[in-house]
C-alpha positions as CSV (number, residue, x, y, z in Angstrom):
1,X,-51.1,-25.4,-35.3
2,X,-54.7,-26.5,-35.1
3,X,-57.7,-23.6,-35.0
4,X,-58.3,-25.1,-31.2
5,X,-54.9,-24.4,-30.2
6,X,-55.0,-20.8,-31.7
7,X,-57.9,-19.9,-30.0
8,X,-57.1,-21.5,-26.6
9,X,-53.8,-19.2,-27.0
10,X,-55.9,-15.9,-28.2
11,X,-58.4,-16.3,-24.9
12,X,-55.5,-17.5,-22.6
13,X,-53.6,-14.0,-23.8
14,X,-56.9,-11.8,-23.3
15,X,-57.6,-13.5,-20.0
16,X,-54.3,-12.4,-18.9
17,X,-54.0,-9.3,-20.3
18,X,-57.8,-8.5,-19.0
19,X,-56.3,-9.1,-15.3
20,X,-53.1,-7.5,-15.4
21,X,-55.2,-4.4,-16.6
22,X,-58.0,-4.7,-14.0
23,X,-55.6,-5.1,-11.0
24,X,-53.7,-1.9,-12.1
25,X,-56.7,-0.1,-12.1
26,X,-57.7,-1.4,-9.6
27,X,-54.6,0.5,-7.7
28,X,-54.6,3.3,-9.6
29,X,-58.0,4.2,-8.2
30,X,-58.1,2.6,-4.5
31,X,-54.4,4.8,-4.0
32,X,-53.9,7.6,-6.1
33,X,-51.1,8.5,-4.3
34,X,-47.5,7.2,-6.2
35,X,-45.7,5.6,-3.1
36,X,-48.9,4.9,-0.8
37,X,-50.0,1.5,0.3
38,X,-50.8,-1.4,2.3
39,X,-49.1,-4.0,4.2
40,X,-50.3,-7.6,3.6
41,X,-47.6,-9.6,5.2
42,X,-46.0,-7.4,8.0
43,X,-41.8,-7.2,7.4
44,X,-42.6,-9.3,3.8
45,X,-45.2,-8.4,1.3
46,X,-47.2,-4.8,0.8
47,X,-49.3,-3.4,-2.1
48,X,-47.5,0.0,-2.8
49,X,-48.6,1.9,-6.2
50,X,-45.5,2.6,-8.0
51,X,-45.0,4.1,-11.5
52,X,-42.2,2.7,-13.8
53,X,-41.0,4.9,-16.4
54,X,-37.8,3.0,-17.5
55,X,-37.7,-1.0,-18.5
56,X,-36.9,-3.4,-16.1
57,X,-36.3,-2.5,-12.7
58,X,-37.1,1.3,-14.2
59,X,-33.6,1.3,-16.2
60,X,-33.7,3.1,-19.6
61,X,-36.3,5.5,-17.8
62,X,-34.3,8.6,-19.9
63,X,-35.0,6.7,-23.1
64,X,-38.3,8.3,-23.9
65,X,-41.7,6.6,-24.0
66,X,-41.7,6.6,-27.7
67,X,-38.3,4.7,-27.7
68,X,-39.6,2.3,-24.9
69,X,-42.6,1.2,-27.2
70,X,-40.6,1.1,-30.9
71,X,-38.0,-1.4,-28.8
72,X,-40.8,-3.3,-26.6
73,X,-42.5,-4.2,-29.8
74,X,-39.7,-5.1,-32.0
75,X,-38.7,-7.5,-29.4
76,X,-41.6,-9.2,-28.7
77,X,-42.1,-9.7,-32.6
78,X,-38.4,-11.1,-32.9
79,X,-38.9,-13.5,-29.8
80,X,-42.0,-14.6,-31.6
81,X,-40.5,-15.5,-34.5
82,X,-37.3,-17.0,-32.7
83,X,-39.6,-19.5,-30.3
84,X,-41.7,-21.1,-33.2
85,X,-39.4,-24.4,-33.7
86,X,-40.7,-24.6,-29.9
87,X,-44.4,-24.1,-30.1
88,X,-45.3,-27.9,-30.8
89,X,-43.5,-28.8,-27.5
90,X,-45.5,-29.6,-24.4
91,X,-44.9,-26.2,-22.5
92,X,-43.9,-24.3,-25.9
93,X,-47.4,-22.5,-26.4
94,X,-48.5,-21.6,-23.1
95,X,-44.7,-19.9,-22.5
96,X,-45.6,-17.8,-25.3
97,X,-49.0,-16.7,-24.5
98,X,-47.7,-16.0,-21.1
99,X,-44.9,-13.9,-22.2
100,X,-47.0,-12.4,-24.9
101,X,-49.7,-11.3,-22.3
102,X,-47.3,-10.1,-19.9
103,X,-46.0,-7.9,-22.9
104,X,-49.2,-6.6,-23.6
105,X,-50.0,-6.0,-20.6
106,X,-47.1,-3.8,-20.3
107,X,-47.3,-2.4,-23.4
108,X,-50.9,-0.9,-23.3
109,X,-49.5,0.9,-19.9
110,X,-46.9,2.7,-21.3
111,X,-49.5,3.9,-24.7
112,X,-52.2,5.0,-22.7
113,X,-50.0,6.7,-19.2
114,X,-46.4,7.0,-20.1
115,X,-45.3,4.4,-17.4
116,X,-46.0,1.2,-16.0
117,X,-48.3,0.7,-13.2
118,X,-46.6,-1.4,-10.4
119,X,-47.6,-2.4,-6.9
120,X,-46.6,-6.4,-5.5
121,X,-43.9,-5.2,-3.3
122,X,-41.6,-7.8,-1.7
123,X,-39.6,-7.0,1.2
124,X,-37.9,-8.7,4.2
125,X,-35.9,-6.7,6.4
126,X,-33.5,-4.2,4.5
127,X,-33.9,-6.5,1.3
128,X,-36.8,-5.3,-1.1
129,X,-37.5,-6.1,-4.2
130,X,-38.5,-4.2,-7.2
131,X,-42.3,-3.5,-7.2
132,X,-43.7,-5.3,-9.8
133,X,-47.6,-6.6,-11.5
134,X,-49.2,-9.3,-13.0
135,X,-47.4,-8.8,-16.4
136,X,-44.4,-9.1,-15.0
137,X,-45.2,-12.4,-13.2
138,X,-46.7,-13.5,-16.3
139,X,-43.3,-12.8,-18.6
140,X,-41.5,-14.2,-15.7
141,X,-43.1,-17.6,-15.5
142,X,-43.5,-17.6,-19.5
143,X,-39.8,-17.0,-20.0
144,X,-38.9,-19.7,-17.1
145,X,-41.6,-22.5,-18.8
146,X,-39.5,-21.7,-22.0
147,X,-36.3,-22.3,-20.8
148,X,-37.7,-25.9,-19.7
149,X,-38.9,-26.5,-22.9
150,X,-36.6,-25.8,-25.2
151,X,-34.2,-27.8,-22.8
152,X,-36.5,-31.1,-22.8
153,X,-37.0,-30.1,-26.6
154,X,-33.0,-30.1,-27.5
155,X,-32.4,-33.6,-25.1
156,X,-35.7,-35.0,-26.6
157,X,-34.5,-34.0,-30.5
158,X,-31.0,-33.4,-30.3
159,X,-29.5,-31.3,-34.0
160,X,-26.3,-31.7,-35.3
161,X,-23.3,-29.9,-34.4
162,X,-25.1,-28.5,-31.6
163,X,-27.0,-26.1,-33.4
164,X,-30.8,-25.3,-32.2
165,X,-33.8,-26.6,-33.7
């Protein structure tokens, strides 16, 4: 991977982190109380500070923030290490960065408070949706762009026996 490349990926990842940490302050200090908030979108879409003390959708909250971090980390540096064939694929590096970012983002919450700040709430009539942040959008879209490229990758360059690249 060319030094361009790298430091497109190391800007993209601050960038991203730098916003998912801002907006979460940004709540943190505009509504101080867990549970308060604002609707946007009557009936659809409210910004509610929530706190997330588990994994996703808050499961695993018993685990321990200590626990949380050890497996959070050892994951993302396994994915890392699993999504390289993929990286010189249209799609491949920006994926990662996104996840990467999203992880961060994540991550630094759960050093610094114990918990993950949350507060894009989806709703439409009794069907809500997790509260969630930016991180989480970013991991989202990450892990969905590198789905679609390891697909085009394995039609594109096809290994034998059907094992991956």
């Amino acid at each position: 991977m060319n030094k361009r490349k790298i430091i497109w990926a190391v800007c993209a990842i601050l960038a991203l982190t730098a916003l998912d940490q801002i907006t979460k302050a940004m709540i943190i200090t505009r509504f101080v109380t867990i549970g308060k908030g604002i609707s946007i979108i009557p009936g659809f879409f409210d910004i509610t500070y929530q706190i997330n003390k588990g994994v996703a959708f808050s499961q695993g909250a018993t685990l321990g923030v200590p626990l949380i971090l050890l497996i959070n980390i050892v994951v993302l540096i396994a994915f890392c290490y699993l999504v390289r064939p993929y990286l010189a694929f249209r799609g491949g590096l920006s994926s990662l960065c996104l996840i990467i970012a999203g992880a961060i983002g994540n991550l630094i919450d759960r050093f610094r408070l114990g918990h993950v700040t949350d507060f894009l709430d989806f709703h439409l009539g009794s069907l809500h949706w997790p509260v969630f942040n930016i991180a989480d959008i970013a991991v989202v879209i990450g892990v969905l762009m590198l789905v679609i490229t390891i697909i085009t990758a394995e039609s594109k360059h096809p290994t034998p026996e059907g094992t991956s690249i």
